[in-house]
N, C-alpha and C positions, 0 to 999 in steps of 0.2 A: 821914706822911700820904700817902694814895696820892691818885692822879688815878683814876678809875674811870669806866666807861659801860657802864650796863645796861641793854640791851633788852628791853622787854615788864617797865617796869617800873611797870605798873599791873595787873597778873597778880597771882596771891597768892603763888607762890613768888619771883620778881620786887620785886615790893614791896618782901616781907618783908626780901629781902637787901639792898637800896636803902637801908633802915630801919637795919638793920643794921650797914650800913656807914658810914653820914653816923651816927648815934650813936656810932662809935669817931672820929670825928674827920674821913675820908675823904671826898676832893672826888668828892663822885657827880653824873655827868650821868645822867640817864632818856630814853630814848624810848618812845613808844609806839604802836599804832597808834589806839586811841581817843581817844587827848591830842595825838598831831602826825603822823595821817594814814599812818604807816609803817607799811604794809602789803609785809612783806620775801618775801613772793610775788611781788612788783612790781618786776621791779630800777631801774626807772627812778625810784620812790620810794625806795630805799633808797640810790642813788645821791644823790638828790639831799641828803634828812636827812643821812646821815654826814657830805657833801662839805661842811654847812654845818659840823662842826668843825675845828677847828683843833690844831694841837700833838698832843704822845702822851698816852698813857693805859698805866699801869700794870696795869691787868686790864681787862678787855671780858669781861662775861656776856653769853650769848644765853637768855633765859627763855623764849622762844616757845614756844606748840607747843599741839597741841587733839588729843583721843581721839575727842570728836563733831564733825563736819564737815558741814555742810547737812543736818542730821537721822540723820545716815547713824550707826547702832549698831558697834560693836566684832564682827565678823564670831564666831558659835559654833562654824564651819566652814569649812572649803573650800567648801561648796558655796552659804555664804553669798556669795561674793567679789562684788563689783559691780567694773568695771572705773573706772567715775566715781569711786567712794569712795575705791579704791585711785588714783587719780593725785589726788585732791586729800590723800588722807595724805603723799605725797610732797612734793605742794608747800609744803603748811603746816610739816611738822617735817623735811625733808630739803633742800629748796630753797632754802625761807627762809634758814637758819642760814648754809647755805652762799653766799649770796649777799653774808648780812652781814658774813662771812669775809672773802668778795673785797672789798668794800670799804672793809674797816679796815685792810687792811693796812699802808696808807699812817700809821695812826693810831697805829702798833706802833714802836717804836725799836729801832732796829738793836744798836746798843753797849751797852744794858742791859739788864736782866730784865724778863718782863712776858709778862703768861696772858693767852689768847684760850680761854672754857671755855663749851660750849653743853653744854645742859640735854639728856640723852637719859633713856632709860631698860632697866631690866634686863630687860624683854620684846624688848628690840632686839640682847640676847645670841643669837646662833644656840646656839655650846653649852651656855645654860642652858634653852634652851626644851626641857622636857619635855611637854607636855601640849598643844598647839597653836593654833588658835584666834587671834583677835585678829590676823589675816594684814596687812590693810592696816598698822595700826597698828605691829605689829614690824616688818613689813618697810621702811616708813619709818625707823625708827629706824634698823636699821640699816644702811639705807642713808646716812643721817647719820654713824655710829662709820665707815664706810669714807670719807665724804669729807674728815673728820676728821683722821683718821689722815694720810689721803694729802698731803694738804696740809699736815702738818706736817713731813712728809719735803720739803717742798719750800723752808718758812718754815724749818727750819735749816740751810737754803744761804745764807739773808739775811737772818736774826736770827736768829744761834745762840746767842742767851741767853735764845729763846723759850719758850714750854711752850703748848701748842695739845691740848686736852683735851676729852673727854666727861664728863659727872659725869651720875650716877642718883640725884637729891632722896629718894629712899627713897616712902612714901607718907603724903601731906600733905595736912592738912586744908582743901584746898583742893575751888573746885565741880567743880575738874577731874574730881576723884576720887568725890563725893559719892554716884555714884549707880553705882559699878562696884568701889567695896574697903570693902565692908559687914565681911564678914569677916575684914579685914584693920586689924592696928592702926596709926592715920594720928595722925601727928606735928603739933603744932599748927603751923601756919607760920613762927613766930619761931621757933622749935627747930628745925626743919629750915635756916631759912635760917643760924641760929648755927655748924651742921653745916657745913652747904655752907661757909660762909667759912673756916673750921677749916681743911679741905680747900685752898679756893684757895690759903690764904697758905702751904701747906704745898709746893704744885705750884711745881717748879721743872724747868729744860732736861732734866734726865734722865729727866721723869718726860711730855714731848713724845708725844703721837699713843698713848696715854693713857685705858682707860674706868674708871672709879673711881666706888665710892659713896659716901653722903655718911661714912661712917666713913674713905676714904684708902685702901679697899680696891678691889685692881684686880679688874676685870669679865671672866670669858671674855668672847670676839669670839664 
């Protein structure tokens, strides 16, 4: 049985893996910002939720993360770019996750195994993006796979039995998606999230700073 804590785990992909998990057996804690105020844009809120647990945890998901932000559309162009839209794409999927980061580390055991894995996506590849478009949004992401990364270069100086990861949920029938992958085939959320755990329990130290989808395949950067 693992210890586990999942952020944004009243989300649909979140949830579902929450679900997921406490069904094989696994001690799940949840946060959330609608259920207990954690709003990880806020570091003096994320400070204070995480600081109220105690002991380690054997994997940490980060589920956060929103495509629409104050009404604000998925940009068709450059010339769509708003400069507001684009720094709250930041803050909600590149901020947050990373904030949540800094303050688990204390949550993270030194001497044993154990995944810290936030939720990105395959639009946050620079060299898969062919076709453009969607700027706030990608370039949040990956600004995320970079803080990711970096910080796991750093977590294997003080738990090198760590693995510090991006995963890409694939697309899920989730509202995230509802109104922007018509033409794309989206996974019901227990199959995605059955995926995603596939994946976690499979991540280990060498597989550290890390973007992978939900099949265990790695992402261009």
């Amino acid at each position: 049985m693992k210890r586990v804590l999942v952020i944004g785990d009243t989300g649909g992909v979140g949830q579902a893996v929450a679900q997921t998990l406490r069904a094989r057996g696994d001690d799940v804690v949840g946060l959330s910002r609608s259920r207990d105020g954690l709003d990880v844009t806020n570091e003096a809120a994320v400070e204070r939720q995480l600081g109220m647990l105690d002991g380690f945890f054997d994997l940490i998901f980060v589920a956060t993360g929103a495509l629409v932000i104050n009404g604000q559309q998925p940009e068709k162009s450059i010339r769509s770019l708003n400069a507001t839209a684009l720094m709250d794409q930041f803050q909600v999927n590149a901020v947050g996750p990373a904030l949540v980061l800094k303050h688990s580390i204390r949550l993270m055991p030194r001497d044993t195994s154990c995944v810290f894995a936030a939720l990105s996506a395959r639009v946050g590849s620079i060299g898969d993006n062919q076709i453009g478009g969607w700027h706030s949004y990608r370039s949040a992401k990956a600004a995320l796979n970079q803080l990711i990364h970096g910080a796991s270069i750093e977590l294997a100086r003080t738990h090198p039995l760590a693995c510090c990861a991006c995963l890409h949920p694939g697309t899920v029938e989730t509202s995230f998606s509802a109104d922007y992958a018509k033409s794309h085939e989206r996974a019901p959320a227990p199959v995605a999230a059955a995926n995603l755990v596939t994946v976690l329990d499979q991540l280990s130290r060498k597989d550290t700073g890390g973007f992978f989808d939900y099949a265990g395949k790695a992402i261009s950067w």
